[in-house]
N, C-alpha and C positions, 0 to 999 in steps of 0.2 A: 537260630533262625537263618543262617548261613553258613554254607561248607560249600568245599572245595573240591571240585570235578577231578576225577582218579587221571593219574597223567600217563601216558604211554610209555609201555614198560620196552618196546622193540624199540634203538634210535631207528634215526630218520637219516642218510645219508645222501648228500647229493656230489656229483663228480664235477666238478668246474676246471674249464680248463683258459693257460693267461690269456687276456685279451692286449694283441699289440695296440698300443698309441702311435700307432702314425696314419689318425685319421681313418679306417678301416670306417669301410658303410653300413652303417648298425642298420641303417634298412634292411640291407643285405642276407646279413646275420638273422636278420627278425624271419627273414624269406625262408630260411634256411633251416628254420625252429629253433634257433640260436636267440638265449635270451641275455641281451648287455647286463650287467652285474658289477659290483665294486663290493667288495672286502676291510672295512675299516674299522678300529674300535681304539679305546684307550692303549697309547703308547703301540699303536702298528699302524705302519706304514701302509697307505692305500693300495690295495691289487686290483687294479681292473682284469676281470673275468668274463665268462660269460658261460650258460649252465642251458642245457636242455630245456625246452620249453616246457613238455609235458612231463617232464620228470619234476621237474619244479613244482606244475599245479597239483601233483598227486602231494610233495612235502607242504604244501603251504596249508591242503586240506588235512590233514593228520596232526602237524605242530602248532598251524596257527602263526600268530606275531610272539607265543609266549612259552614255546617250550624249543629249546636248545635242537639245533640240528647237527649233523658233523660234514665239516665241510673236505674233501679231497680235492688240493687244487696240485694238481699234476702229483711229484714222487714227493712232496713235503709233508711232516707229520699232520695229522688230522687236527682241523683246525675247528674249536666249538665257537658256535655262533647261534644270534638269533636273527628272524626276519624283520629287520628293524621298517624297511618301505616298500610299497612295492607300486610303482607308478603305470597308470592304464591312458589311454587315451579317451581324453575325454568325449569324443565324438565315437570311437566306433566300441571303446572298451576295453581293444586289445592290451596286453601287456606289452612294456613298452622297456623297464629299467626292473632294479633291482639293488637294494643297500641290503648288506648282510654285515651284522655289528659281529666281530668278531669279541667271544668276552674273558675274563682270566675267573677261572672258577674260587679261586679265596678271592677277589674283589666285590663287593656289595655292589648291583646295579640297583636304578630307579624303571620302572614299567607300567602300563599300562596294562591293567587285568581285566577282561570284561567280565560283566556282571549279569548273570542270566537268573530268571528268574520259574520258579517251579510253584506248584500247586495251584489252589484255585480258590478264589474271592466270591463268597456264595450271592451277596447284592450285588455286586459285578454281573456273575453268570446271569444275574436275573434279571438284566438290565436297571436295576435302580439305583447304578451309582458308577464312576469311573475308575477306572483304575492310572493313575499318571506315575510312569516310568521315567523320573525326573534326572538318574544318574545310569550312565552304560559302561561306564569304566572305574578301577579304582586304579590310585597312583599306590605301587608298593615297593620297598625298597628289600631285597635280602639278596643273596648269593643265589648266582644264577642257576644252581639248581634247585633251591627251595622255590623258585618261582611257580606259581600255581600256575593252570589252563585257562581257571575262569573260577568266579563265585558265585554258588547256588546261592540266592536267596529265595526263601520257603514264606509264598505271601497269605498262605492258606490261617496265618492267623490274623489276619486284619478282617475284622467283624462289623465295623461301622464307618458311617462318614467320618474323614479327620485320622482317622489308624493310619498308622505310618509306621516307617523303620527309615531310620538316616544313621550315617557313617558306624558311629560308637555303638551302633545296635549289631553292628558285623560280627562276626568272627573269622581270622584269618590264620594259617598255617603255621606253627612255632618258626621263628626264624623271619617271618614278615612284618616290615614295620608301614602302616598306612600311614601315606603322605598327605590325606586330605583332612580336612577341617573334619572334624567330628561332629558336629552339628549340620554338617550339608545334608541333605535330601535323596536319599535313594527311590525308595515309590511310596506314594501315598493313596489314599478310597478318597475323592473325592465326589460332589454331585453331581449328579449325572446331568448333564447338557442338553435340554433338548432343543434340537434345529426351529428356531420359529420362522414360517414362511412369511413371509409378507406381503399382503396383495397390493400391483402395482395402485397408485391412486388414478382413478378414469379421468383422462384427459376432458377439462372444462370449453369447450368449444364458442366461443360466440358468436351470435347470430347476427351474421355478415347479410345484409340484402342484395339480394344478388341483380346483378344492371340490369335495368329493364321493371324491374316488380317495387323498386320506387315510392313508397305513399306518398303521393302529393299531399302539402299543408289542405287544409279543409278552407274553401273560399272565404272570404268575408262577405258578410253581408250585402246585397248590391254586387257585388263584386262577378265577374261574368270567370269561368275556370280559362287557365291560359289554354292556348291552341301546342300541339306536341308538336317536339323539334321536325323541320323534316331530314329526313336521311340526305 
């Protein structure tokens, strides 16, 4: 019910070069299509870098957060890494930073693998029922180059309200160990929701007499009607 997206057979290389620390204006740099960057992973020492701007968005769309890039940072051997973060501004969007986990390929890492989903849910398509995509990521642990792209799951067999597929319904790439609870919730059919409108309730008005329109009590008997105020 799930498999794993074919992974890019050309690497991905990007050319980084040091970035001094004595306060250097990463605005500057941003000006410049120069994007701030830092190189760090188990047992290495941090590098601040800094890597092409659009050289970067073309490797970030090809590897993603989950497949291995090679990094060139000046005349040193080529260094593998993944795109561990990549910080935007939250007002305009732009990229702003860059962490690149550098990794040792016999060390086992932990990753997030997203989780995509294929086929088609026929009382879904029909509108008689929901479809809730409850999990987008799997935690998986193996050597960084077993790591998958992403995991197809195929929801084209969930037939009825209640059909689901949660963790231990997976399948994962020899060499991946999943770190999440086996019983969590990847997607399920549930009922389909419909919007009830609700009409406001009509404001109750009451009937205020307006100055001037007045009913005088009805006289008593004998009684002559008073004379009106004068102005």
């Amino acid at each position: 019910m799930a498999k794993t997206k074919a992974k890019s057979s050309t690497p991905v290389t990007l050319t980084l070069d040091p970035r001094p620390e004595d306060g250097q204006n990463l605005k500057a740099l941003r000006r410049q299509g120069r994007l701030p960057a830092i190189v760090y992973g188990h047992k290495v020492d941090p590098v601040p870098v800094m890597v092409d701007g659009r050289e970067f968005v073309k490797a970030l769309a090809r590897v993603g957060k989950t497949q291995l890039v090679d990094l060139q940072v000046g005349s040193e051997p080529v260094r593998k890494a993944l795109i561990r973060e990549v910080q935007r501004s939250p007002r305009t969007g732009d990229l702003l930073h860059v962490d690149f986990y550098q990794v040792n390929l016999l060390e086992k890492i932990e990753s997030d693998v997203p989780i995509e989903l294929e086929g088609e849910v026929e009382i879904v398509s029909k509108g008689e029922a929901d479809l809730l995509h409850a999990m987008h990521a799997l935690r998986v642990e193996c050597l960084p180059t077993d790591l998958p792209p992403s995991i197809m799951v195929d929801v084209s067999g969930l037939k009825e309200v209640d059909d689901e597929i949660r963790v231990r319904d997976l399948k994962v790439p020899p060499g991946c160990e999943v770190k999440n609870e086996p019983d969590e919730l990847v997607v399920k059919v549930q009922k389909h929701r419909e919007e009830v409108v609700e009409e406001a309730p009509v404001p109750v008005t009451a009937e205020v007499p307006t100055i001037g329109e007045t009913e005088a009590p009805p006289a008593e008997a004998g009684e002559a009607p008073a004379e009106a105020e004068k102005s």
